[in-house]
C-alpha positions as a printed NumPy array, in Angstrom:
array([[  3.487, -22.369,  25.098],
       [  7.296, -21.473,  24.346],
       [ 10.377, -22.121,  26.766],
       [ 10.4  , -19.532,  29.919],
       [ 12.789, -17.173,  28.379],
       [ 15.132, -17.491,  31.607],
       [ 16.195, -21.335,  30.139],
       [ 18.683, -19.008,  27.605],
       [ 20.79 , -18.218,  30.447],
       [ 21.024, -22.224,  31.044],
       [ 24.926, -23.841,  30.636],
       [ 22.684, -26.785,  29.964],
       [ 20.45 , -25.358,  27.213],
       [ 23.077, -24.415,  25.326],
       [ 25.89 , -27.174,  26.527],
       [ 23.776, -30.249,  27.668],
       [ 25.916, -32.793,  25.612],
       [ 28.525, -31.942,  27.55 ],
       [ 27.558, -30.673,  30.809],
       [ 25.879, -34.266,  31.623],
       [ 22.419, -32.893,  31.735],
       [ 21.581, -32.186,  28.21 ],
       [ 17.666, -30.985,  28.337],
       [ 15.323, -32.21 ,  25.932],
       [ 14.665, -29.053,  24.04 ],
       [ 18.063, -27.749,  24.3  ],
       [ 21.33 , -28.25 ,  22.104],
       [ 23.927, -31.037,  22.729],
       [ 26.657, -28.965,  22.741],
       [ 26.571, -25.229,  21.046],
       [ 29.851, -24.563,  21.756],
       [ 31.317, -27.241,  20.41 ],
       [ 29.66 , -26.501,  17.126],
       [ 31.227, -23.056,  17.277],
       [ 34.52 , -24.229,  17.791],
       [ 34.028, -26.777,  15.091],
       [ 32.606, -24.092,  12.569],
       [ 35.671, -22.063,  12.874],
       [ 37.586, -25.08 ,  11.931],
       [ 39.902, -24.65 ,   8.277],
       [ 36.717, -24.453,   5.954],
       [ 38.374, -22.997,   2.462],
       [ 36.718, -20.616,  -0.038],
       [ 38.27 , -18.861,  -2.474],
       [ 41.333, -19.574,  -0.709],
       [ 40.129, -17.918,   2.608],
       [ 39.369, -19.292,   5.865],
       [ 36.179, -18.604,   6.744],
       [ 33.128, -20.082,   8.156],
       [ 30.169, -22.194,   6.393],
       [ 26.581, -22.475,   7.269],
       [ 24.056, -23.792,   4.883],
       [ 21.225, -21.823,   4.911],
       [ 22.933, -18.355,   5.795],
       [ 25.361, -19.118,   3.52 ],
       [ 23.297, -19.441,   0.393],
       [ 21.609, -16.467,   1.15 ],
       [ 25.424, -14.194,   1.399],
       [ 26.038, -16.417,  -1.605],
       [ 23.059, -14.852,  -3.849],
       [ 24.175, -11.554,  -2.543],
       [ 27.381, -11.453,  -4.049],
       [ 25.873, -12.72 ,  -6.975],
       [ 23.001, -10.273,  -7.373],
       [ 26.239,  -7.649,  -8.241],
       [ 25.54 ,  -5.208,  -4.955],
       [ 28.284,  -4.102,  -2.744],
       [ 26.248,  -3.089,   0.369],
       [ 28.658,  -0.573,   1.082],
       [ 28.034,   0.965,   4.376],
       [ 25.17 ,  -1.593,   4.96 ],
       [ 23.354,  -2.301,   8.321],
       [ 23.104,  -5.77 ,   9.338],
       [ 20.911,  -6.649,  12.397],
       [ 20.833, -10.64 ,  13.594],
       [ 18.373, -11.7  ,  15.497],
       [ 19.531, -14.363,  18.384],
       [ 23.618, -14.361,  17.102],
       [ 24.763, -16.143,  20.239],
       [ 28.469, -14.997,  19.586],
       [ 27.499, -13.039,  16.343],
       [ 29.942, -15.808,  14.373],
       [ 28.2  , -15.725,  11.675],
       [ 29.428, -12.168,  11.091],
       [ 32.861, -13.759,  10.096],
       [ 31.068, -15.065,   6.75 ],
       [ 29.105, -11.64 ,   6.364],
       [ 32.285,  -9.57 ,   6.52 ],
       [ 34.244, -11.837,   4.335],
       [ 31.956, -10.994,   1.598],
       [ 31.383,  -7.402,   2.306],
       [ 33.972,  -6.245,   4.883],
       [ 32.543,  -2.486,   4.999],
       [ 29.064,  -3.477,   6.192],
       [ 28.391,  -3.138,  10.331],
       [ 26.866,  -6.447,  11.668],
       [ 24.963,  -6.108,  14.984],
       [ 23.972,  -8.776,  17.041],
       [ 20.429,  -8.964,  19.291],
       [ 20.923, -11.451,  21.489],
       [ 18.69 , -12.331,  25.235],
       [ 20.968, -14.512,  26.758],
       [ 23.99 , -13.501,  28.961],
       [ 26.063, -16.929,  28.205],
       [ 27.795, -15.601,  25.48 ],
       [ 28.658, -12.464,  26.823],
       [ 32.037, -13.626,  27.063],
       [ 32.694, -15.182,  23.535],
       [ 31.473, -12.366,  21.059],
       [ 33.248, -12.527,  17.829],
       [ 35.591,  -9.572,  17.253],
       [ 34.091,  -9.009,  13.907],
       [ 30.282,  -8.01 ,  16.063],
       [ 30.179,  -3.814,  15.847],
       [ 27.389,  -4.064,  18.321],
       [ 26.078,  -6.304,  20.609],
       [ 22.76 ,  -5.879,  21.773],
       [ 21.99 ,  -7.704,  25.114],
       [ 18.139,  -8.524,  25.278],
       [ 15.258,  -9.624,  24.485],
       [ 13.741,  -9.322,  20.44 ],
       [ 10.134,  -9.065,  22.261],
       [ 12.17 ,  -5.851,  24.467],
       [ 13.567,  -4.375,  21.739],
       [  9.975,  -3.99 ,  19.905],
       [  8.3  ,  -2.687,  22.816],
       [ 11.114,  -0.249,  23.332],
       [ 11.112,   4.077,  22.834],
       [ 13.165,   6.761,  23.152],
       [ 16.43 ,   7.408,  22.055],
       [ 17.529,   3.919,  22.399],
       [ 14.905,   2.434,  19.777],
       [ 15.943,   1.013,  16.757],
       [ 14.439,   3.512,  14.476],
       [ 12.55 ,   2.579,  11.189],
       [ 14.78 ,   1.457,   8.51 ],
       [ 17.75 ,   1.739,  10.348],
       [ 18.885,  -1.585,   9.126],
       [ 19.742,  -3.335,   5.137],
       [ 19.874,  -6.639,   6.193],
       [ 17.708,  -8.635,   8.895],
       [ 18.465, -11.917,   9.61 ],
       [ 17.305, -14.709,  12.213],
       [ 17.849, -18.369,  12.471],
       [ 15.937, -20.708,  14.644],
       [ 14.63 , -17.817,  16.71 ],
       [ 11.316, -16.665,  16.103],
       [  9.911, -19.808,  17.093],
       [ 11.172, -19.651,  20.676],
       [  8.192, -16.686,  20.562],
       [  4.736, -17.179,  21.213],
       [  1.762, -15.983,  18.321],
       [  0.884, -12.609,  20.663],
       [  4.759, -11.972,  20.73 ],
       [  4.843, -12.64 ,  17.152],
       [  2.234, -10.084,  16.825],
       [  4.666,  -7.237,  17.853],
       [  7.834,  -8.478,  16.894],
       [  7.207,  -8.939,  13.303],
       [  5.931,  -5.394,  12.534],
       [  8.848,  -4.091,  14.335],
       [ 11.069,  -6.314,  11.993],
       [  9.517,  -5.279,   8.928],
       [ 10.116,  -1.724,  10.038],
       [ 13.614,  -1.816,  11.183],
       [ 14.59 ,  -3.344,   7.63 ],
       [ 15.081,  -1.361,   4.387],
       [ 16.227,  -3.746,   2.187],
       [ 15.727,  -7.742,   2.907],
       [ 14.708, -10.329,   5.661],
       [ 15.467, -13.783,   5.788],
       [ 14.342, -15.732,   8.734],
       [ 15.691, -19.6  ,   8.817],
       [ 13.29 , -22.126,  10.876],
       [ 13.196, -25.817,  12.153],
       [ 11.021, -28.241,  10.346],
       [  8.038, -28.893,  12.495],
       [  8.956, -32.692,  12.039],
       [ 12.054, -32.254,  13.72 ],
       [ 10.618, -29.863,  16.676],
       [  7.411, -32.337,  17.295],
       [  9.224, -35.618,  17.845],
       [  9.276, -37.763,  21.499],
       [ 12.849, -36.435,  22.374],
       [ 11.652, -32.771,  22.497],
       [  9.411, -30.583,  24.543],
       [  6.042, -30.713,  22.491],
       [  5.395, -27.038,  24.176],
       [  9.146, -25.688,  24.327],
       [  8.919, -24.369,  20.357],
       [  6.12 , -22.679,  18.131],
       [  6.302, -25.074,  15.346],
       [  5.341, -24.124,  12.247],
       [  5.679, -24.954,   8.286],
       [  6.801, -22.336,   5.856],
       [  3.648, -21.802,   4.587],
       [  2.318, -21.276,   7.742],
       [  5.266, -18.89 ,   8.915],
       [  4.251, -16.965,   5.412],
       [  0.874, -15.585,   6.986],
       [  2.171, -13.837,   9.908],
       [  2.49 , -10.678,   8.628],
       [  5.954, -10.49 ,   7.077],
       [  6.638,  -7.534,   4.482],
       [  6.821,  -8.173,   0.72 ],
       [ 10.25 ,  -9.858,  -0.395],
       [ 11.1  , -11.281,   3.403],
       [ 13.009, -14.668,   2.626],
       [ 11.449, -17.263,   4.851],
       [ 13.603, -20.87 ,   4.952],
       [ 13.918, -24.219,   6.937],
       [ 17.083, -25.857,   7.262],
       [ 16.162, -28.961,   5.063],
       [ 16.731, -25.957,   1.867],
       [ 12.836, -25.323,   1.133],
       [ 12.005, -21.849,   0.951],
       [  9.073, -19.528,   0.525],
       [  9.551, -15.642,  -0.456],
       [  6.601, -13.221,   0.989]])
């Protein structure tokens, strides 16, 4: 069992530190760390935001010598798509698109988001028609800490969708089961799983799969 989707549209799932009833398998305070990652954090002279794992991966971008012109990135679970801000500061031509399922940060996307897509990853799969994100629409595909809010049979059609929507590379950034299975959290609320057990689910050659101590498995 996962968290009843309907908990993402909680002010105390995402804001529990400070709202005074912080839930067990929620964060302590999300938008504090937003505020707090657009904070003065200097490279190459620039203001622009850090995150470990995400950053690495921009990191060996740059250094692999492409310019992604024209790219197509798709995020899966952006809350306010800030992470975009660290995307486009390495390659400001690309389009960064955000698919998020819960309305609390409807009023807080970051400027630098093209598009904002308001639902559900396990929606968007299912989905036809014109609207459908169409096979290799997309360059880049990343998520972080979001595939294990979904349960194995929701796995089972997300990923293929995933691996279809993305021409060039995945990366997918996960808790540490050790951190997910402790007395403080919600045994059922996540699907925790190691990296080696993340790597049998059916993810296409060359996805990047990570957790957030720095380990990391490629497909």
């Amino acid at each position: 069992m996962v968290l009843d989707k309907s908990v993402y549209n909680d002010v105390n799932y995402w804001n529990g530190g400070i709202t005074g009833t912080k839930l067990a398998w929620g964060y302590t305070g999300h938008k504090g760390y937003l505020e707090k990652f657009q904070d003065n954090r200097l490279v190459e002279g620039e203001t622009v935001p850090f995150n470990g794992a995400v950053r690495e991966f921009w990191d060996k971008l740059v250094s692999s010598g492409e310019t992604f012109t024209g790219a197509k990135v798709l995020e899966i679970g952006g809350t306010t798509g800030y992470l975009s801000k660290l995307a486009k500061h390495f390659f400001p031509s690309i389009t960064y698109d955000v698919l998020e399922i819960s309305t609390f940060w409807l009023g807080d996307i970051e400027p630098t988001v093209d598009n904002y897509i308001n639902v559900d990853v396990v929606t968007k799969a299912q989905e036809t028609g014109q609207n459908a994100i169409k096979t290799n629409e997309y360059d880049l595909l990343i998520s972080q800490l979001v595939l294990e809010c979904l349960t194995d049979a929701e796995l089972a059609i997300v990923i293929p969708k995933l691996n279809s929507w993305t021409f060039h590379q995945q990366i997918h950034i996960f808790s540490n089961p050790d951190n997910l299975n402790q007395p403080t959290k919600d045994l059922g609320a996540y699907n925790a799983k190691t990296l080696a057990e993340w790597a049998t689910m059916g993810f296409e050659s060359g996805t990047i799969l990570q957790d957030r101590e720095g380990n990391e498995v490629v497909i």
